[in-house]
OpenMM code with the backbone's topology and positions (N, CA, C; nanometers):
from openmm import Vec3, app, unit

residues = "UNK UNK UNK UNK UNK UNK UNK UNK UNK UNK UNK UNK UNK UNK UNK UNK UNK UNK UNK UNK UNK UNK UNK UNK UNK UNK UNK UNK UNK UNK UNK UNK UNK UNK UNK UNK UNK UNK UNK UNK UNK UNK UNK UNK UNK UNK UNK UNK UNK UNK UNK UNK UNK UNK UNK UNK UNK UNK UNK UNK UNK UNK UNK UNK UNK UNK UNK UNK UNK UNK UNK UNK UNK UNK UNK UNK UNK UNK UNK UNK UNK UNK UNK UNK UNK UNK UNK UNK UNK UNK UNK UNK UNK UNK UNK UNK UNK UNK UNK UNK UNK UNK UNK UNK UNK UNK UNK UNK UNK UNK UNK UNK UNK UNK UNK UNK UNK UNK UNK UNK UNK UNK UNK UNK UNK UNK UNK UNK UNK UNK UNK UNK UNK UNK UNK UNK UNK UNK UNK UNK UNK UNK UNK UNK UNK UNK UNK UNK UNK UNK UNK UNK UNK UNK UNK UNK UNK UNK UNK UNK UNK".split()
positions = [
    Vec3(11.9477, 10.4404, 11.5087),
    Vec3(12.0406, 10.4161, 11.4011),
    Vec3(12.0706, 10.2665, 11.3965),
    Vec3(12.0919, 10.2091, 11.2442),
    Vec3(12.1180, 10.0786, 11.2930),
    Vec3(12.2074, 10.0108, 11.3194),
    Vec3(12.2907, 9.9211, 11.3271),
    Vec3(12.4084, 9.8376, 11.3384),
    Vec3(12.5118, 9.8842, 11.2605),
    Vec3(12.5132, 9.8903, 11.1264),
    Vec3(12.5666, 9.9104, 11.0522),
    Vec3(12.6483, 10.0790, 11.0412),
    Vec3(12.5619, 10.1470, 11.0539),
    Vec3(12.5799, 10.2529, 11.0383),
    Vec3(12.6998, 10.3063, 11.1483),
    Vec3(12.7021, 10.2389, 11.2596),
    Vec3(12.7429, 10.2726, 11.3896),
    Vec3(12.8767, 10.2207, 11.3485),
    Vec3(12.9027, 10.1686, 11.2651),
    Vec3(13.0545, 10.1263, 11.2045),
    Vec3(13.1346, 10.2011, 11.1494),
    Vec3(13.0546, 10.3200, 11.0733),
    Vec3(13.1087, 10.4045, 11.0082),
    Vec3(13.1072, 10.5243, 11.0532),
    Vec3(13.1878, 10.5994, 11.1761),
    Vec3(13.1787, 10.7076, 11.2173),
    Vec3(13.2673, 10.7885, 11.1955),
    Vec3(13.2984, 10.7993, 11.0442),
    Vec3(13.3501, 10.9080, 11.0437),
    Vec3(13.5280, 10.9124, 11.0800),
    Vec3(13.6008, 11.0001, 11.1062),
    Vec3(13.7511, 11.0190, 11.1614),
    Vec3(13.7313, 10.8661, 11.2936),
    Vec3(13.6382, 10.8460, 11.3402),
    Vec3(13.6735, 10.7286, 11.4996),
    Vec3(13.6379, 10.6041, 11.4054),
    Vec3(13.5893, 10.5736, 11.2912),
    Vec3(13.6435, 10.4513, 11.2416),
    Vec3(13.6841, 10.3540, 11.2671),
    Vec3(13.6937, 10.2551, 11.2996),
    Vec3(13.8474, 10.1596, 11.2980),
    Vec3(13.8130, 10.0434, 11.2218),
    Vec3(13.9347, 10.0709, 11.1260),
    Vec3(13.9516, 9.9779, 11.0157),
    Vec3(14.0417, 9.8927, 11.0429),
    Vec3(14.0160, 9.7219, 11.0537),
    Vec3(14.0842, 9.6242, 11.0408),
    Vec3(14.1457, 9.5391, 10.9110),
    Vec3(14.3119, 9.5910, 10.9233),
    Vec3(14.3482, 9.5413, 10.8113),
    Vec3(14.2930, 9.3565, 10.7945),
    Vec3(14.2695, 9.3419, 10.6276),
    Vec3(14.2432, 9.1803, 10.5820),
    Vec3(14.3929, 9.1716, 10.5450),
    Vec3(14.4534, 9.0718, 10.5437),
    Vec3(14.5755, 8.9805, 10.4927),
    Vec3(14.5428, 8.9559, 10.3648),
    Vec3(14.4181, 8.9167, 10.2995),
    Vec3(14.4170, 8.8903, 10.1857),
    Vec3(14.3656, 9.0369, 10.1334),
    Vec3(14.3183, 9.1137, 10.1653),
    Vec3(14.3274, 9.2684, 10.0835),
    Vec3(14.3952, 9.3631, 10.0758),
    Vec3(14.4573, 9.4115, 9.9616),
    Vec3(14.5822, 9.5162, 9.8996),
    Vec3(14.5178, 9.6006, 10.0479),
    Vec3(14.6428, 9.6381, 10.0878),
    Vec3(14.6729, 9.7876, 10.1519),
    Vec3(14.6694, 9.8696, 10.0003),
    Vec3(14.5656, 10.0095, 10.0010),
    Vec3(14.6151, 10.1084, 9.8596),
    Vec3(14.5970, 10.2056, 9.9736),
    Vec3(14.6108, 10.3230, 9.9198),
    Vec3(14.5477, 10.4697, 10.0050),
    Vec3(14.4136, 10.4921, 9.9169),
    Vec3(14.3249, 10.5099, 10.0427),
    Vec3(14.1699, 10.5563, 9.9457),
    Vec3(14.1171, 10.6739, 9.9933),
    Vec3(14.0684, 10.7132, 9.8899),
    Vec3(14.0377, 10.8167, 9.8083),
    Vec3(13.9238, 10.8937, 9.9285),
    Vec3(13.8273, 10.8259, 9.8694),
    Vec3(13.7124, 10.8232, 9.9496),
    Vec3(13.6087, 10.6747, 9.9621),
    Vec3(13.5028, 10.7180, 10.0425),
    Vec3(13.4172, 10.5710, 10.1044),
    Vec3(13.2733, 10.6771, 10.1526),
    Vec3(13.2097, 10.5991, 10.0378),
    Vec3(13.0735, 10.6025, 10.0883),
    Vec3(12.9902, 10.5286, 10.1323),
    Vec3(12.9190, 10.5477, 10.2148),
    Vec3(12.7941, 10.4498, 10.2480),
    Vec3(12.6622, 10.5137, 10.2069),
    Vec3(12.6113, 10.3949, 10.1597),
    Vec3(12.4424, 10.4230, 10.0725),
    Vec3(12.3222, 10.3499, 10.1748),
    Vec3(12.2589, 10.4367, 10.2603),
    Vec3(12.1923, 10.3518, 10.3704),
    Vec3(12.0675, 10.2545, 10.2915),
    Vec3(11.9816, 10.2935, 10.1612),
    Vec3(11.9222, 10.2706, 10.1553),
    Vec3(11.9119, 10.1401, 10.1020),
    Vec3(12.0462, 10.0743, 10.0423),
    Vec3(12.0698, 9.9592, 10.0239),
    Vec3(12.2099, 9.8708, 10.0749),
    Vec3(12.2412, 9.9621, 10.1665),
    Vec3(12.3812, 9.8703, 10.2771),
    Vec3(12.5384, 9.8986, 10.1342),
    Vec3(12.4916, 9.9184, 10.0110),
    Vec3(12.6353, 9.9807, 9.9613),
    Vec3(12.7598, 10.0640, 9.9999),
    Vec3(12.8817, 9.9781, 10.0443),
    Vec3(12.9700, 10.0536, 10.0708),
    Vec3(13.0616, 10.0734, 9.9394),
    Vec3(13.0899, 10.1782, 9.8818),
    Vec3(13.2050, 10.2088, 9.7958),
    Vec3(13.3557, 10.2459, 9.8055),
    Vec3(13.4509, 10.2118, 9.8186),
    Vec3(13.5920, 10.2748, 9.8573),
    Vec3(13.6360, 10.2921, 9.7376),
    Vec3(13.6952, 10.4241, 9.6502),
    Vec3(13.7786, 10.4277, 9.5295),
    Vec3(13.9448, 10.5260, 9.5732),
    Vec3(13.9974, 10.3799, 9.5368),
    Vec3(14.1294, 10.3827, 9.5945),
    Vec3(14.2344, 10.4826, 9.5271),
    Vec3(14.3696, 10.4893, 9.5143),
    Vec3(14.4421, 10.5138, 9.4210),
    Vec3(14.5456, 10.4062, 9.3916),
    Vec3(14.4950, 10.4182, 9.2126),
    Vec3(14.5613, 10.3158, 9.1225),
    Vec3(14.5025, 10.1597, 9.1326),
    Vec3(14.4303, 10.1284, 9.2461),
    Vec3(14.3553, 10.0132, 9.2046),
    Vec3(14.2066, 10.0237, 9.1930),
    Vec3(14.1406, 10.1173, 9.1407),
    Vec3(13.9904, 10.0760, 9.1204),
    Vec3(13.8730, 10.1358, 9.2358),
    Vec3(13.7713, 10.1135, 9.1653),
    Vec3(13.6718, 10.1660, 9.2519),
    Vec3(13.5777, 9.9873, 9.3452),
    Vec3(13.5868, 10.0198, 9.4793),
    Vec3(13.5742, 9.8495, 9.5169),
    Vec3(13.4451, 9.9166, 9.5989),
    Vec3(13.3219, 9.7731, 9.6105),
    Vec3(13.2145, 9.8156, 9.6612),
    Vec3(13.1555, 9.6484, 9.7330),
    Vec3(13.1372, 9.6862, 9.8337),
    Vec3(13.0538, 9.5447, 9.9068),
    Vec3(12.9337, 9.6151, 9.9414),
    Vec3(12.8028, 9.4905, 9.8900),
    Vec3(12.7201, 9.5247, 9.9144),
    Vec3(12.6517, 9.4704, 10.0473),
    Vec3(12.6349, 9.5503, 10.1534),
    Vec3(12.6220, 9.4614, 10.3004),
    Vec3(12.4446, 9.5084, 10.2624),
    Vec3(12.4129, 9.4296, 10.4067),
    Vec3(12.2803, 9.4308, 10.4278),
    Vec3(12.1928, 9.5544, 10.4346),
    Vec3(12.0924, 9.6307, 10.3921),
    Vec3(12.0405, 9.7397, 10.4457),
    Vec3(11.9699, 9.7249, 10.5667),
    Vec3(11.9778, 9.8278, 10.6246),
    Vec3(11.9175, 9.8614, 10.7995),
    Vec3(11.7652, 9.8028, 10.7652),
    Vec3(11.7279, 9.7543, 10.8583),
    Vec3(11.6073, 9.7309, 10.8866),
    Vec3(11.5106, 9.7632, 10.9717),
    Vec3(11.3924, 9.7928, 10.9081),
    Vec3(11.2974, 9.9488, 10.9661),
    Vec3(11.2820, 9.8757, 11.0911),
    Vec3(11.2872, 9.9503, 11.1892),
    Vec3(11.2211, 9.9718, 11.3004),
    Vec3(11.0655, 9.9770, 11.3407),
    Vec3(11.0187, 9.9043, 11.4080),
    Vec3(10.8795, 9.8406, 11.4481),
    Vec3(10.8426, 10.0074, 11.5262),
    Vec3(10.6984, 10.0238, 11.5153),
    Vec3(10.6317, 10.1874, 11.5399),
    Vec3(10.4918, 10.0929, 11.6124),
    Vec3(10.4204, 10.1991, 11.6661),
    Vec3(10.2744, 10.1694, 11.6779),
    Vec3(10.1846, 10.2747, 11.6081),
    Vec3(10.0622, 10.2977, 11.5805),
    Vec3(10.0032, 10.3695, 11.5831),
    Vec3(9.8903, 10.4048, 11.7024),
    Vec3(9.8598, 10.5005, 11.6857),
    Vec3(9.7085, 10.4932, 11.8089),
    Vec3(9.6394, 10.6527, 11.8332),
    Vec3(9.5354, 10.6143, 11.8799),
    Vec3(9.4701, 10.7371, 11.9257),
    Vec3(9.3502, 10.7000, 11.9806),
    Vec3(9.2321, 10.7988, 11.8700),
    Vec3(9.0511, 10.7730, 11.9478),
    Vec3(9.0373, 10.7615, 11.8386),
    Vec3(8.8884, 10.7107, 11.8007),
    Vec3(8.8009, 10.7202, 11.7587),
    Vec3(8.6680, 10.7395, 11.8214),
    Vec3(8.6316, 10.8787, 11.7485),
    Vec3(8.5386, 11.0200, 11.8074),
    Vec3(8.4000, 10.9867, 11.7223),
    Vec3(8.3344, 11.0649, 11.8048),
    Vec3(8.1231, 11.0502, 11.7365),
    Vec3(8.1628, 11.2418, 11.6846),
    Vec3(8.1025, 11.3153, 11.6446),
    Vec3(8.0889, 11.4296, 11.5992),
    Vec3(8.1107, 11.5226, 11.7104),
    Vec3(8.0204, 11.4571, 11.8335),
    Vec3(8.0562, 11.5651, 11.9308),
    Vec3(8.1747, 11.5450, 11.9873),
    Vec3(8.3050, 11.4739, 11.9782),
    Vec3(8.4393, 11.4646, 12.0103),
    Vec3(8.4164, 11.3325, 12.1123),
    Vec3(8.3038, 11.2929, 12.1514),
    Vec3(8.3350, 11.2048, 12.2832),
    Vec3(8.3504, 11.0908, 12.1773),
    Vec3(8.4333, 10.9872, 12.2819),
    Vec3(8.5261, 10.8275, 12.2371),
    Vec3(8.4117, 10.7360, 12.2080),
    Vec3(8.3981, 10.7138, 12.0716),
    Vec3(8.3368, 10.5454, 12.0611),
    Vec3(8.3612, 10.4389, 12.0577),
    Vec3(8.3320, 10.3932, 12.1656),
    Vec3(8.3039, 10.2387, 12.2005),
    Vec3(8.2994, 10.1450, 12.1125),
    Vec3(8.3546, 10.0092, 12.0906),
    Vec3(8.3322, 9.9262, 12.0373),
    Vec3(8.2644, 9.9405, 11.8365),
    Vec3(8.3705, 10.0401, 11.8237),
    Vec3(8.3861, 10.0265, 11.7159),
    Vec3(8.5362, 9.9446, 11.6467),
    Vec3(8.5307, 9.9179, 11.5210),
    Vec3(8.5941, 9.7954, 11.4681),
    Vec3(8.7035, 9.8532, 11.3554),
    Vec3(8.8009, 9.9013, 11.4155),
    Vec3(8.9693, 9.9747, 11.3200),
    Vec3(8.9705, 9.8398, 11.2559),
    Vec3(9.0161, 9.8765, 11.1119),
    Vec3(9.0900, 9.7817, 11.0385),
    Vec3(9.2124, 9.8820, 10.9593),
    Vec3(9.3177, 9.7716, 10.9954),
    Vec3(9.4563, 9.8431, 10.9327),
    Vec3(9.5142, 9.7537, 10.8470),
    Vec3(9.5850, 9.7944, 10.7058),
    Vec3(9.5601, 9.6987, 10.6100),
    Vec3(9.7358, 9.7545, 10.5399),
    Vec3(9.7935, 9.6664, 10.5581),
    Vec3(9.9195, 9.6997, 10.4691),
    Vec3(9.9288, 9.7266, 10.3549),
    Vec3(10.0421, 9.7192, 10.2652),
    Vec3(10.0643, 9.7463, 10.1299),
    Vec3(10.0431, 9.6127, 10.0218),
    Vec3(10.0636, 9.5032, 10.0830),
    Vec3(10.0609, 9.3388, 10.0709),
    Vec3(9.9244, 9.3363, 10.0704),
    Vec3(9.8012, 9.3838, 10.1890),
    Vec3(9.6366, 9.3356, 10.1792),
    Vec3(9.6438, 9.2670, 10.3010),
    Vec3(9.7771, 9.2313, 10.4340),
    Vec3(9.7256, 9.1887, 10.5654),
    Vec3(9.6428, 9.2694, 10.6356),
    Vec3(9.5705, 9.2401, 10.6526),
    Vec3(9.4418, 9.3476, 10.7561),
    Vec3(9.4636, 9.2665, 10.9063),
    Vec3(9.4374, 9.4010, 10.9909),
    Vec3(9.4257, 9.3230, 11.0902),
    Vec3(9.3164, 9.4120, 11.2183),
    Vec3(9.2724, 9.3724, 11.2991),
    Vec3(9.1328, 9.4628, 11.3385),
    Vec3(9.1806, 9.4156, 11.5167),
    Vec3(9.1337, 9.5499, 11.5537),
    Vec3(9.1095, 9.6073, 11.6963),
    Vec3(8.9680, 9.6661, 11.7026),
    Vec3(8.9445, 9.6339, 11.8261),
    Vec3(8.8330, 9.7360, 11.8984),
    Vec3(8.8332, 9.8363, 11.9684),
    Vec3(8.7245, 9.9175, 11.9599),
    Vec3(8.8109, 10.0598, 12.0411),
    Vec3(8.7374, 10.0057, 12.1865),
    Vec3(8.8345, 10.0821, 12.2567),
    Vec3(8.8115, 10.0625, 12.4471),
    Vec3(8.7116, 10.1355, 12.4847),
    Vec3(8.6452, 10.1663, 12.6012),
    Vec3(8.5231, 10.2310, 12.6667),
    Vec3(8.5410, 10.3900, 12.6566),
    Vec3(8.6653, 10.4151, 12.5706),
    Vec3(8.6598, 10.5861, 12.5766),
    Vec3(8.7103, 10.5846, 12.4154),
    Vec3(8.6988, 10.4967, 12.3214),
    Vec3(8.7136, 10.5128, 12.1925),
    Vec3(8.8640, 10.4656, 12.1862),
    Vec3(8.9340, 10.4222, 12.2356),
    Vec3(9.0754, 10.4357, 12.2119),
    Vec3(9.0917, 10.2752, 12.1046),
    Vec3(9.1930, 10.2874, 12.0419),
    Vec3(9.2648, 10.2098, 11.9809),
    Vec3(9.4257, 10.2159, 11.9483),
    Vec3(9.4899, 10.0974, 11.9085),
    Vec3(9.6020, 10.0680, 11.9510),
    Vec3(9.6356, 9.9621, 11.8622),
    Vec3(9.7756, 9.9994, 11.7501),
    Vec3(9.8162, 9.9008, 11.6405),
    Vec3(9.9836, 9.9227, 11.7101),
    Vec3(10.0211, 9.7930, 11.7292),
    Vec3(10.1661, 9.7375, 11.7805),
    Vec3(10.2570, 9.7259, 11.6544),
    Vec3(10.3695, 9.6725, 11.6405),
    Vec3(10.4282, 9.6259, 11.5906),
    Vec3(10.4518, 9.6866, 11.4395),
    Vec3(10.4444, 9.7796, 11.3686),
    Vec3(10.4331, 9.8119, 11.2037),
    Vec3(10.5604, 9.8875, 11.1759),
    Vec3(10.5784, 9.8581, 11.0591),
    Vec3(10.7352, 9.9122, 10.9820),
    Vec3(10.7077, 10.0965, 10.9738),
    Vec3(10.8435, 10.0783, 11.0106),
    Vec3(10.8193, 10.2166, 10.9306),
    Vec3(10.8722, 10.2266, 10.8018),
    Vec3(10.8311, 10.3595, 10.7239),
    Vec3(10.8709, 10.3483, 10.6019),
    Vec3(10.7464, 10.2927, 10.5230),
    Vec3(10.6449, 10.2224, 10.5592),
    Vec3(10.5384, 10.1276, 10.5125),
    Vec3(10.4341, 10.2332, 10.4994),
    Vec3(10.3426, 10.2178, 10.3999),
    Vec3(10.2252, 10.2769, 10.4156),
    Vec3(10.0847, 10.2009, 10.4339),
    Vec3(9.9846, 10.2300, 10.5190),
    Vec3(9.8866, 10.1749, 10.5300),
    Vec3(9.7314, 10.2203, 10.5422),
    Vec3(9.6385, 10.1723, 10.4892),
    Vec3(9.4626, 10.1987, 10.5056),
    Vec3(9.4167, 10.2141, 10.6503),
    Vec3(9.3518, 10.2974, 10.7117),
    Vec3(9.3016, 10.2871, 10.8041),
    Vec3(9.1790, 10.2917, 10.7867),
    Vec3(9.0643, 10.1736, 10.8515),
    Vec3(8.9176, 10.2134, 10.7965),
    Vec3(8.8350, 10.1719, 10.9528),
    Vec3(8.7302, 10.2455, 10.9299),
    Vec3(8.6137, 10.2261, 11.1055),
    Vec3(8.5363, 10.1723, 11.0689),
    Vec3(8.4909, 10.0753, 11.1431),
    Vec3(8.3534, 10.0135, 11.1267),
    Vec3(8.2643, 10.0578, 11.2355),
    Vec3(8.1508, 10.0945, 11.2339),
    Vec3(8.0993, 10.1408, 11.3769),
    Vec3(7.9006, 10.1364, 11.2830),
    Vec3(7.8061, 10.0906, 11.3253),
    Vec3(7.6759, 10.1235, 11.3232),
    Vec3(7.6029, 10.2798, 11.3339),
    Vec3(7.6824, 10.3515, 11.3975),
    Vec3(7.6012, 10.4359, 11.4169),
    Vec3(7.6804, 10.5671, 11.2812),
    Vec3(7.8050, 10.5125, 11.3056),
    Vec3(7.8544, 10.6639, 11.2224),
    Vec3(7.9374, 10.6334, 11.0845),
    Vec3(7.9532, 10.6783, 10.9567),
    Vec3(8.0243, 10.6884, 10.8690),
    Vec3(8.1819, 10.6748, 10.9062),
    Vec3(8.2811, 10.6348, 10.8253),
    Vec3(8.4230, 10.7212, 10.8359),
    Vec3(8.4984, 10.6973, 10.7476),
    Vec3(8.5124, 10.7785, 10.6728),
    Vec3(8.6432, 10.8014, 10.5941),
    Vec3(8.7325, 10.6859, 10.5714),
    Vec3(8.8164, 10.6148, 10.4714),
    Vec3(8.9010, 10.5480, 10.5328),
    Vec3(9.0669, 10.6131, 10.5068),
    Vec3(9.1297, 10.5870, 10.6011),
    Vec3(9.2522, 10.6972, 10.5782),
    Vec3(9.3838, 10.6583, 10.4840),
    Vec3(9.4333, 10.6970, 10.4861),
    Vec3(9.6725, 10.6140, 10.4384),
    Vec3(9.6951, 10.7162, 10.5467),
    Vec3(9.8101, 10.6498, 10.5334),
    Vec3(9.8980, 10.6968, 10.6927),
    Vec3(10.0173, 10.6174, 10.6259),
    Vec3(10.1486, 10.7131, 10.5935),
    Vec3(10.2494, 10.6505, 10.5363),
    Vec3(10.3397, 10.6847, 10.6807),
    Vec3(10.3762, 10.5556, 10.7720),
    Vec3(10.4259, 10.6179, 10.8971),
    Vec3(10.6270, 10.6036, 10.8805),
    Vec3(10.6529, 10.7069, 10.9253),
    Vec3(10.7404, 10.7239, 10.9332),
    Vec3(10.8516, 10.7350, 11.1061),
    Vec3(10.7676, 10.6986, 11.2091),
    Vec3(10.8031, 10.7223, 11.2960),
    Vec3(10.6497, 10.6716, 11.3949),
    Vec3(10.6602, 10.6559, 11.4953),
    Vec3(10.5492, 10.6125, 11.6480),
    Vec3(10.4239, 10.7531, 11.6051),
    Vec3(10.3749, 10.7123, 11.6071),
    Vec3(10.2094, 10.7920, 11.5598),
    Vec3(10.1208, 10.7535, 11.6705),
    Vec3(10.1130, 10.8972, 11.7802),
    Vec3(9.9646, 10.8716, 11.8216),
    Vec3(9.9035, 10.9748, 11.8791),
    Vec3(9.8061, 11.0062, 11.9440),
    Vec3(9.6873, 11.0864, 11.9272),
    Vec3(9.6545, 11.0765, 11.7759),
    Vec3(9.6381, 10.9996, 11.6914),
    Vec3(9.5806, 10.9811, 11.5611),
    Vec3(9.4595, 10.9553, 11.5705),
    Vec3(9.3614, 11.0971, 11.6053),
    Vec3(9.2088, 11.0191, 11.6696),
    Vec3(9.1455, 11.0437, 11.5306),
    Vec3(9.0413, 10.9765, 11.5044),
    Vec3(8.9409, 10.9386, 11.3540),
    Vec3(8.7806, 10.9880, 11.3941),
    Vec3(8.7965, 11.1127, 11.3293),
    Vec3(8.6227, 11.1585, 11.3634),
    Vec3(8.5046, 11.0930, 11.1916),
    Vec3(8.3977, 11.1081, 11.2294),
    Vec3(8.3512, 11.0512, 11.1134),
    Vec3(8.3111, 11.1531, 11.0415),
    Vec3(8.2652, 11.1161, 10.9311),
    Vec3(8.2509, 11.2249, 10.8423),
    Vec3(8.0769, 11.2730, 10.7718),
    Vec3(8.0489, 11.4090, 10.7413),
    Vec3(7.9575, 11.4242, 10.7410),
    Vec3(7.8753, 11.4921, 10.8722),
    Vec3(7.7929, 11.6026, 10.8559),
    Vec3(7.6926, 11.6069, 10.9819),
    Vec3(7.6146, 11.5941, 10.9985),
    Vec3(7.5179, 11.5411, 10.9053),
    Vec3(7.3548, 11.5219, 10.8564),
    Vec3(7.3240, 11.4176, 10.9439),
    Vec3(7.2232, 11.4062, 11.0170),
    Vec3(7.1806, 11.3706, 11.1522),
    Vec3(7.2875, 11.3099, 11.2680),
    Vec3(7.3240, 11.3835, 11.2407),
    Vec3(7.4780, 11.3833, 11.4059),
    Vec3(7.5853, 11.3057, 11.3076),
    Vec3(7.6105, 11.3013, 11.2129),
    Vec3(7.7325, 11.2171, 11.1750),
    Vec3(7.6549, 11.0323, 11.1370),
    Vec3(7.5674, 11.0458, 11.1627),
    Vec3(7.4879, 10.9245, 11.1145),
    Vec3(7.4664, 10.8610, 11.0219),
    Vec3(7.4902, 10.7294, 10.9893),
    Vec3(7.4360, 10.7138, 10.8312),
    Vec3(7.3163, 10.7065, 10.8072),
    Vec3(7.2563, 10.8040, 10.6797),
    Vec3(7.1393, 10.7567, 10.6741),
    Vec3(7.0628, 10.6516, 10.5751),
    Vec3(7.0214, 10.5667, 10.6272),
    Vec3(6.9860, 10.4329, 10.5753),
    Vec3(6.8068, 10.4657, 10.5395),
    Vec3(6.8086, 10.4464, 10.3804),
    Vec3(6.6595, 10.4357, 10.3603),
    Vec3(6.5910, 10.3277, 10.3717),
    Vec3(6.4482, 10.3657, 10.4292),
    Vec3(6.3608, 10.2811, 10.4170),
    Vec3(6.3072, 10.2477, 10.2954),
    Vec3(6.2256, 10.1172, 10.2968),
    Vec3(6.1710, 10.0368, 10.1419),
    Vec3(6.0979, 10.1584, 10.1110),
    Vec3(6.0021, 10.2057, 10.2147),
    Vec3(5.8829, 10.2914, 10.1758),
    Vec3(5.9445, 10.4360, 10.1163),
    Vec3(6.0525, 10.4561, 10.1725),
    Vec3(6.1039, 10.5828, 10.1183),
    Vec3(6.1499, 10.5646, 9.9770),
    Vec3(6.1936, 10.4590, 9.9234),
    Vec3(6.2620, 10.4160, 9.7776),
    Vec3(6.1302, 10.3873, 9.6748),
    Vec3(6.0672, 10.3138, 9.7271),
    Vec3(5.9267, 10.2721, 9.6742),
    Vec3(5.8304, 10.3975, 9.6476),
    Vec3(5.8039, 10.5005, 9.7391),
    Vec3(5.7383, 10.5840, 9.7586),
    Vec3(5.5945, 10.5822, 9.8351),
    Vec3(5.5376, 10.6823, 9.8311),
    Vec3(5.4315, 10.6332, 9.9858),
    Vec3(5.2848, 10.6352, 9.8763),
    Vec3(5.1575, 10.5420, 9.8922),
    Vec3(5.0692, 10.5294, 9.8608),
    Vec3(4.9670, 10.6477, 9.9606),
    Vec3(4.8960, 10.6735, 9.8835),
    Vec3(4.8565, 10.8003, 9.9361),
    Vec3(4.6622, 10.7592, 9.9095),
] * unit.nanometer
topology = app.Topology()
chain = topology.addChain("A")
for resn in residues:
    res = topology.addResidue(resn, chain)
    for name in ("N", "CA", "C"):
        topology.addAtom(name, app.Element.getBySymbol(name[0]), res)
């Protein structure tokens, strides 16, 4: 929870009178998390609203594997994770496929894409809302093990016979 919020609890409260603001009796008081709006509508003077700061998201990671078809971890393949803005930023996976993104908002949504030689993959969104992991990335397709298949000239050209 953030700073802010921890101010407003409810009946344990504690409100410090200002010298320069009317004592009225109020009504009610809301707080709007998604933009730090507090509202108080008093009696007989008005509806009064300060707009404070909104909470600010909390830093998440993502992580998991990245898998070949038969489930085992690939190696030195190349995650790229790409914000809503277009910052990309790239990891390698470890000797059992693993990968590992630090630092990201939550609330944010982002591209996940594999680079790897041997296999296809999908590229994903992942709108994270909270620490994400076992998020493992298998590739897609099964036509020669999950492989891409890359034609030859002679196959496009056709074969002289």
């Amino acid at each position: 929870m953030c700073g802010k919020l921890r101010l407003l609890a409810g009946a344990a409260t504690v409100w410090v009178a200002n010298p320069t603001f009317l004592t009225v009796r109020t009504d009610m008081i809301k707080y709007r998390v998604v933009d730090g709006l507090i509202a108080a509508a008093t009696h007989g003077r008005g509806l009064w609203q300060h707009a404070g700061a909104p909470p600010t998201a909390a830093n998440v990671s993502i992580s998991g594997r990245v898998l070949t078809t038969d489930g085992r971890g690939l190696r030195n393949a190349v995650i790229t994770i790409t914000d809503q803005s277009g910052n990309a930023r790239n990891v390698m996976t470890g000797p059992m496929g693993t990968y590992r993104f630090d630092d990201l908002a939550t609330g944010a949504t982002y591209v996940i894409s594999v680079r790897s030689r041997r296999f296809s993959y999908e590229p994903r969104v992942v709108a994270l809302t909270d620490e994400l992991t076992g998020y493992d990335i298998t590739p897609m397709g099964k036509g020669r093990g999950g492989r891409m298949n890359i034609l030859q000239p002679t196959t496009l050209l056709g074969r002289k016979k």
